[in-house]
C-alpha positions, -999 to +999 in steps of 0.1 A: -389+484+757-407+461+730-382+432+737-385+432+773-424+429+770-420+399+740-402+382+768-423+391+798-452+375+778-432+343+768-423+337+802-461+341+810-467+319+780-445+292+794-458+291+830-493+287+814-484+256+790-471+242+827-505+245+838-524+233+810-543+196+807-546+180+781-573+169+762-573+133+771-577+140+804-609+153+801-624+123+778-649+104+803-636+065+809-671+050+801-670+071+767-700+064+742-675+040+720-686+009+699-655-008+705-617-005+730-599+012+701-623+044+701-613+042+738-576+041+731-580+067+706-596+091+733-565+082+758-538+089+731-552+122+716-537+153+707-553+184+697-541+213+678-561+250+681-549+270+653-561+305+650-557+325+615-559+363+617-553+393+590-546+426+605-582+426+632-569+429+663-606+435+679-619+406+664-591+382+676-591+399+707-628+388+714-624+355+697-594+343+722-613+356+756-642+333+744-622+307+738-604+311+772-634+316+792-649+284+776-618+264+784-607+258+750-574+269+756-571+246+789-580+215+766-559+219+737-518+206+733-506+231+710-515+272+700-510+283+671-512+314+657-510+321+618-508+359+617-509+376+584-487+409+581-500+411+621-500+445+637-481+446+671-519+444+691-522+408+673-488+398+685-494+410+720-527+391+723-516+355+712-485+359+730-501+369+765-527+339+758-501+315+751-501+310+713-467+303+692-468+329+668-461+320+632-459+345+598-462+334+567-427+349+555-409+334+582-424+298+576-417+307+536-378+311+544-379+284+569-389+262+539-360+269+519-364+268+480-390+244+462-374+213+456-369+202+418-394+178+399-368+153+398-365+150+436-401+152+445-402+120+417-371+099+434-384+108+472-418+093+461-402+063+443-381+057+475-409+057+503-440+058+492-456+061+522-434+093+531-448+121+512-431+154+507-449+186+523-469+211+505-449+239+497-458+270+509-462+301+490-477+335+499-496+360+476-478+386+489-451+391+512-465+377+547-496+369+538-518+334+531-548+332+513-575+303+532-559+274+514-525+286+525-531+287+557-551+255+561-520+242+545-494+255+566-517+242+597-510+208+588-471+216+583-464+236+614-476+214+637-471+179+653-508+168+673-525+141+656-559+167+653-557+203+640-592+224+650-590+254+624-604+287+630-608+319+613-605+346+637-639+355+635-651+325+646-654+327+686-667+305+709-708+305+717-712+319+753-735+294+765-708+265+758-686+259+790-660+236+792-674+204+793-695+209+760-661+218+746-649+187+757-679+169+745-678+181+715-641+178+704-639+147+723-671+135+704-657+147+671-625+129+676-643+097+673-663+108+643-626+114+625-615+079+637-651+064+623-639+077+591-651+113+584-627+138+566-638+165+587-661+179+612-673+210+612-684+229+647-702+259+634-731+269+663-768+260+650-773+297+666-761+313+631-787+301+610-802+329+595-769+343+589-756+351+553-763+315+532-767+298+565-808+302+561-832+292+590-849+256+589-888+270+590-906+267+555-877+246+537-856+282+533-826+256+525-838+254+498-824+222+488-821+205+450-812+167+457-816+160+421-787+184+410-759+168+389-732+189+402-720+204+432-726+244+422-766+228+410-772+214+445-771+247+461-749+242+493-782+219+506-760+206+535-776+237+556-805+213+555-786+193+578-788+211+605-823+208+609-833+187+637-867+171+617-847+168+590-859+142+561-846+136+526-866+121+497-874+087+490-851+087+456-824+114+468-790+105+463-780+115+495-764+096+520-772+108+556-770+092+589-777+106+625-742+092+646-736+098+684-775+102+692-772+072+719-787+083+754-751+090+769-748+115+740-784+131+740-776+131+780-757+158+771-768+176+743-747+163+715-763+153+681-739+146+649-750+142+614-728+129+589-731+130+549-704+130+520-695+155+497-726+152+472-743+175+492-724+200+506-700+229+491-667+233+507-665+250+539-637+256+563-654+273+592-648+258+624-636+228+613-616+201+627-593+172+608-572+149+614-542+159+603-517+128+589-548+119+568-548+155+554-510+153+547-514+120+531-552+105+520-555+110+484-587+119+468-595+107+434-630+101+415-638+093+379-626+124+351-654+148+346-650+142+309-650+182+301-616+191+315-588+175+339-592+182+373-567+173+408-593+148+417-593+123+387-581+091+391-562+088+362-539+115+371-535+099+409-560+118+425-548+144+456-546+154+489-565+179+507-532+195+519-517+197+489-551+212+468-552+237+495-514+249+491-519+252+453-545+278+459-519+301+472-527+331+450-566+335+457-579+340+487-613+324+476-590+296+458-596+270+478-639+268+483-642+284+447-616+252+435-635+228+450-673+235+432-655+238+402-637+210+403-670+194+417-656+179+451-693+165+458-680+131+432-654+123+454-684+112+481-659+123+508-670+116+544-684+145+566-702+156+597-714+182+616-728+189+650-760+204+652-755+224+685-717+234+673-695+256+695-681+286+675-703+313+661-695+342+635-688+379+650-665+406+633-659+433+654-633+455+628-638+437+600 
């Protein structure tokens, strides 16, 4: 029946996780590093896929082959899958493939009930460096909006990195193992250099959506905007191999890992801050204590308070993505309004990328 199959496949599961190598294995011992920590960083890391999903079994279902066939799955420690009021095709596929399954009502109970204002004020007064968890909440029973979900990523699980994926985000068919490699291994170091997050969405979708093509400046950029809605999401621009910014832009944009050993194989990061570029979690990867824990904070906007301003302590990423719980658009919609682009935050992006957009059922 149903419960001898759930444990055929965990048995399967298990025998798989024996056979799987981790990440630091496959990092290169002459690694393009600027120092032996970066080095140490590669040999110690620990990666996290996890895989968010809403009732589209096709889509998941071609997502995951890709991202077996490229060896993502080999490389990564832990699978997670964050499945949202799943149908029993979902369950099947991350089970057979290896993933620990996790709903959003089950991690909700887990969690017990939100702990009192008083308590969350005497934990922080005891250890300051220990900060409580976001609390979850759903919008509706077993279901996570984005910020949610990106939130509950961070809580449920343990490797130092968490790579975040929609399930419509599968894995370009050109890429074969070692560019995964390359590229996580590559963004990694990025992370420890200091950026916030990288994002791994393939060059190949320009043209798609907002993401417009490079020829004839169809970016579109506006460096002179005051805030982030007025700049127009110009970090597209980025992606653009000739790019240039004016003389007296604001920006602050630097090619990294562009060496010879890095163009040797194709890889070619560009990193910026916040000022130019809306919020964005599509293919992403962060580290994830520094999610849990940096606090981001910028001068008041003057018109209204905001998460952000340093008077009021600033926040965390985890815990602004947890408070968005009842929108599904909560989270990227929060962070223009709330005009994340002052907070100069650190990013980067790789112009080849790894994961592109297809929806098969929606």
């Amino acid at each position: 029946g149903a419960r001898s199959l759930v444990t055929t496949l965990r048995r399967r599961r298990r025998r798989r996780r024996r056979r799987t190598r981790r990440l630091s294995s496959f990092f290169p011992s002459d690694a393009d590093s600027d120092s032996d920590s970066d080095s140490d960083e590669a040999a110690s890391v620990s990666i996290a896929l996890v895989a968010l999903s809403y009732r589209t079994p096709a889509t998941l279902r071609r997502s995951v082959r890709s991202w077996l066939e490229a060896g993502l799955l080999h490389v990564v420690d832990e699978r997670v899958a964050l499945l949202n009021d799943p149908t029993p095709a979902e369950v099947a596929i991350c089970l057979r493939h290896g993933f620990d399954v996790k709903r959003p009502r089950d991690l909700i109970e887990a969690q017990g009930p939100p702990p009192s204002h008083q308590r969350q004020q005497r934990r922080k007064r005891s250890n300051e460096t220990h900060r409580a968890l976001p609390f979850l909440r759903t919008v509706k029973r077993d279901v996570f909006t984005i910020g949610a979900a990106f939130a509950a990523s961070l809580v449920t699980t343990s490797s130092k990195y968490v790579l975040f994926l929609e399930k419509d985000f599968a894995m370009d068919d050109a890429m074969k193992q070692s560019h995964v490699v390359d590229e996580l291994a590559t963004s990694i170091l990025m992370l420890k250099r200091g950026a916030a997050l990288v994002r791994l969405r393939s060059i190949k979708d320009q043209g798609c959506g907002t993401f417009r093509r490079c020829e004839k400046d169809a970016n579109m950029p506006n460096w002179r905007g005051r805030t982030t809605f007025e700049r127009r999401r110009n970090w597209w621009s980025f992606y653009c191999k000739d790019f240039q910014q004016p003389p007296d832009a604001r920006a602050d944009v630097a090619d990294c890992a562009v060496g010879s050993p890095a163009l040797a194989k194709g890889l070619h990061f560009r990193c910026f801050t916040s000022w130019d570029s809306n919020w964005s979690l599509n293919a992403v990867v962060v580290d994830r204590l520094r999610a849990l824990t940096e606090r981001w904070k910028a001068r008041p906007l003057g018109r209204r308070p905001t998460p952000f301003d340093a008077p009021l302590g600033g926040q965390t990423l985890a815990d602004y993505a947890a408070q968005t719980w009842n929108k599904q658009d909560g989270f990227e919609v929060g962070m223009l309004k709330d005009d994340w682009g002052r907070l100069r935050m650190p990013l980067c992006l790789s112009l080849r990328g790894l994961f592109r957009h297809v929806e098969v059922d929606g």
